[in-house]
C-alpha positions in Angstrom: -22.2 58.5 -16.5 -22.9 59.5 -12.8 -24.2 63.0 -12.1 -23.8 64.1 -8.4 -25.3 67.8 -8.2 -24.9 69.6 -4.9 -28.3 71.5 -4.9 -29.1 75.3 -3.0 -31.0 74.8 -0.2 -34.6 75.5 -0.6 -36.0 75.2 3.2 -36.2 77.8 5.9 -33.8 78.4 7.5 -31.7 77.8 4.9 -28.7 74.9 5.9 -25.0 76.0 5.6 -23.7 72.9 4.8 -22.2 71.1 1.8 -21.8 67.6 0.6 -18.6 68.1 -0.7 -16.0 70.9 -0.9 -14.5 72.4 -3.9 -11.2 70.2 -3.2 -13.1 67.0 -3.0 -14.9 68.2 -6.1 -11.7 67.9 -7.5 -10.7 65.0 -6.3 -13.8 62.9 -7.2 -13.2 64.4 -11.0 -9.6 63.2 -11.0 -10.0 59.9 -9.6 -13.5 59.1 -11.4 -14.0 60.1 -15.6 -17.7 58.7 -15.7 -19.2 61.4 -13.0 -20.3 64.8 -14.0 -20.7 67.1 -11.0 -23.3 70.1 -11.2 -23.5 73.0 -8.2 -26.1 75.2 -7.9 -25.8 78.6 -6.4 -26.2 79.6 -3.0 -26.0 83.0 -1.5 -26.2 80.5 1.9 -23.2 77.8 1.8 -20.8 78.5 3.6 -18.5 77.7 0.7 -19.0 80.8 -1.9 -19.8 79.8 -5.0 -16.7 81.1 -6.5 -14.4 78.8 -4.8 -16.8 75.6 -7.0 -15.9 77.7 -10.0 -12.3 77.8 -9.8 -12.6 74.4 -8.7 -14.3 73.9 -11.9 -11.9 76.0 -13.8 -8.7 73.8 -12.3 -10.0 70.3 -13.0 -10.3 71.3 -17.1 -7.1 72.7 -17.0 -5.6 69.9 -15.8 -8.3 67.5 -18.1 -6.8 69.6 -21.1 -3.0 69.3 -19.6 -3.3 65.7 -19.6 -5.5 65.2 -22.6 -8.8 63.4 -20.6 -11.0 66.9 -22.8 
């Protein structure tokens, strides 16, 4: 299993930036079953973290849908 976490930033001033977005979040869980993904929270991405969790949200729907739970 590979673990990719995209972490908050700790440093001042805090960086907007992400590695990835929610829809290549996606993506990389489709196309890839052996990596676990892990997203801290950030008040400072310029991403809220609400868009991760519906990212989230979609890719077990659609592990359930096609039975890859």
């Amino acid at each position: 299993m590979i673990h990719i976490g995209i972490i908050r930033e700790g440093k001042k001033p805090e960086d907007k930036r992400v590695a990835f977005t929610p829809e290549q979040c996606i993506e990389i869980l489709e196309r890839f079953h052996n990596v676990k993904l892990t997203v801290q929270p950030s008040p400072h991405r310029c991403i809220p973290d609400s868009a991760y969790l519906a990212a989230v949200s979609y890719t077990h729907l659609r592990a359930h849908e096609t039975g890859r739970n």
